[in-house]
N, C-alpha and C positions, 0 to 999 in steps of 0.2 A: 607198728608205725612209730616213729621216733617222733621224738616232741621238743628235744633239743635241738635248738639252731645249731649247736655245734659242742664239738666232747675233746677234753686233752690228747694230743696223740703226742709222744718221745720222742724230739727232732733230732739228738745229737748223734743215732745211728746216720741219721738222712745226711748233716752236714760234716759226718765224719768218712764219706764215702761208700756206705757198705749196701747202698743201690747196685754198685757198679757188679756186685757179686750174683745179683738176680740177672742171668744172660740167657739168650737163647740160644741153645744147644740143642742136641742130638739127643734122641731115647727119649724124647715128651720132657725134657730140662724145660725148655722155652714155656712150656703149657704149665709144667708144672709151677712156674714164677709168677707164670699169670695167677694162676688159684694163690698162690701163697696172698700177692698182694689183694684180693677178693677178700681172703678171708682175714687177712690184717683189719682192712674195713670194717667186715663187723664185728668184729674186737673190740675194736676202738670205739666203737657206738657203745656195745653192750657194756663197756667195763664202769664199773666201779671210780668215778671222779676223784676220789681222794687217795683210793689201794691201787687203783690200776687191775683189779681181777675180774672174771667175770665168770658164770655159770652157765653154758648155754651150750646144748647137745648137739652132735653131728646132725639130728634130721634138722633144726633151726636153722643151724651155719647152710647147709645144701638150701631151705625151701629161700632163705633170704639171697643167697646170693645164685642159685642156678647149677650150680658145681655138682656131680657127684661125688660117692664118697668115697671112692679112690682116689679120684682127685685132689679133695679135698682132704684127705690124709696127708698127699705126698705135698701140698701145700703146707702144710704144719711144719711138716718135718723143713723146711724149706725156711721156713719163719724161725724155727729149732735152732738150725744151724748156724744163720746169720746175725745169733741172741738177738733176737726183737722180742721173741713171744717165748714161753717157756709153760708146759704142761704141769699143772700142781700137784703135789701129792693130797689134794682133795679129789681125785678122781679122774676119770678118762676125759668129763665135760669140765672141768675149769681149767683156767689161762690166767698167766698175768701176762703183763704189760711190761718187760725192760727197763730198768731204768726209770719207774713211773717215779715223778714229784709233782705234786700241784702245785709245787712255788717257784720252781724252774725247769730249764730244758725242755718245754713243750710248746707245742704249735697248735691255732684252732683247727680244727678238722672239722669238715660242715658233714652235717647229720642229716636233720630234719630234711633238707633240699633235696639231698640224693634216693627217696623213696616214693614208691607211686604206689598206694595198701600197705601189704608187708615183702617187698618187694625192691631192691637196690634197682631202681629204673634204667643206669648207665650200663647197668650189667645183662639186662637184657638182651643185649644184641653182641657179648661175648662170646665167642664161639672157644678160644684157644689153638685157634687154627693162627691166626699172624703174628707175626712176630711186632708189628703196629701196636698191639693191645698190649706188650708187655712197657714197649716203649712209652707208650701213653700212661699207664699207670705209672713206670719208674717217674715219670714229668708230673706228673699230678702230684703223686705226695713231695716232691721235690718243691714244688709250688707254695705247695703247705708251708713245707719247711720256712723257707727263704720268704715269706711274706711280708710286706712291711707297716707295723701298726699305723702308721701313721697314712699310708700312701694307699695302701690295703693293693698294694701290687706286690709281684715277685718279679724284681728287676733283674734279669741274669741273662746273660750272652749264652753263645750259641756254645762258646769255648768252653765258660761254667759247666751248663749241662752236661756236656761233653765229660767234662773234668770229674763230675760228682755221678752221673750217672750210667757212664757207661755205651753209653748211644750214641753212634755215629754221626756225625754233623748233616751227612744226606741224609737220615732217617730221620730228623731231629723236626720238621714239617709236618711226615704223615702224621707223627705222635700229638702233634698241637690241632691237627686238622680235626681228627681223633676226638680229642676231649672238646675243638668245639662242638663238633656234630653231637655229641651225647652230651652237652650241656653242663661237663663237669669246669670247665674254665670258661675264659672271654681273652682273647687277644685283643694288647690295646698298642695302637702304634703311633710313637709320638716323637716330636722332634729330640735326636741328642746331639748336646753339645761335643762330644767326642766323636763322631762320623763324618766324613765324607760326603756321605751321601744323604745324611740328615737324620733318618729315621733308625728309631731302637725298638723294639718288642720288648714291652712288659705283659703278665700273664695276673690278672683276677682269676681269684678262684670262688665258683659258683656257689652260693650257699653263705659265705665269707661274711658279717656287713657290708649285705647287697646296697645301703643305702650312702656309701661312702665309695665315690667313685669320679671320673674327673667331671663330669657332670653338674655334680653334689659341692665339689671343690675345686673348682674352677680353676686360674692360670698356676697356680703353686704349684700344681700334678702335672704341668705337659709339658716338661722335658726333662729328660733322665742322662746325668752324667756316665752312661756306663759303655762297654764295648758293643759295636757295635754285632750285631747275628750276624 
């Protein structure tokens, strides 16, 4: 069970594009992206806050996130390729972390929230079977990414996502539907000043400083100059 509200994760892969490379394709591609981003998660908990590395064996990575270990291999390799994660010459069980700095280029990544025992609780009802679940994780850590200290939202159009992650503008819904049902975000809709039609989609991420929110901070948060979805 994690005990940290939240652990560094490397955002300059997220806001450099290289989401857009995890797709769902043919020969288990799709499934195998889902595992990669599963097992980036517990990466990112386990690692080491200052190195960015971490120790922790296939049976750990499968019993926390549900994955078998083929899968979970060909999720590595998957993480391998798109350098996010990189296997160390300390053995078959350590990983670092890309690009890891505690002083820059990272984003909060919520920890503690996302478990129920030892147990990723949004992953429970993963199968690998839709192509919805790769969409919604590309959109989750994109959320991460793009979050704003101050607002503790991720204000980004439908076009952004589109732009950074790879995901089709009609599928761009079920993925948000997705993370609210498993509790990994909060859709927040609020007047903007650049629409037509008035309202924008900004996206809280679950776990985040739950206690900063428009709620908490009144008229300052509710309206967001950005494109409208």
């Amino acid at each position: 069970m994690m005990t940290q509200q939240w652990v560094r994760l490397p955002s300059t892969w997220i806001r450099g594009g290289s989401l857009r490379s995890l797709q769902w394709g043919s020969s288990g591609a799709g499934s195998d992206n889902v595992a990669a981003l599963m097992a980036l998660t517990v990466i990112a908990h386990r690692a080491d806050q200052e190195t960015g590395t971490v120790r922790i064996t296939y049976d750990e990575l499968c019993d926390v996130t549900g994955l078998s270990r083929a899968k979970l291999s060909n999720g590595l390799d998957a993480l391998e390729r798109i350098h996010v994660v990189e296997r160390t010459f300390a053995g078959r069980s350590s990983y670092k972390l890309l690009n890891f700095d505690p002083k820059s280029g990272w984003a909060k990544f919520p920890a503690k929230s996302m478990y129920a025992s030892r147990r990723i609780a949004p992953f429970v009802d993963f199968h690998l079977r839709q192509r919805a679940e790769l969409d919604a994780l590309k959109l989750f850590f994109l959320f991460v990414a793009f979050r704003d200290n101050n607002t503790n939202l991720a204000n980004i159009s439908f076009t952004k996502i589109e732009e950074y992650t790879g995901t089709e503008r009609s599928k761009i819904k079920a993925a948000t539907s997705l993370l609210a049902s498993a509790e990994m975000t909060y859709i927040e809709r609020n007047p903007s000043g650049s629409s037509d039609y008035g309202i924008a989609n900004a996206y809280r991420v679950v776990g985040i400083e739950p206690y900063v929110h428009m709620g908490t901070r009144g008229r300052g948060m509710d309206r967001f100059d950005i494109e409208e979805s």
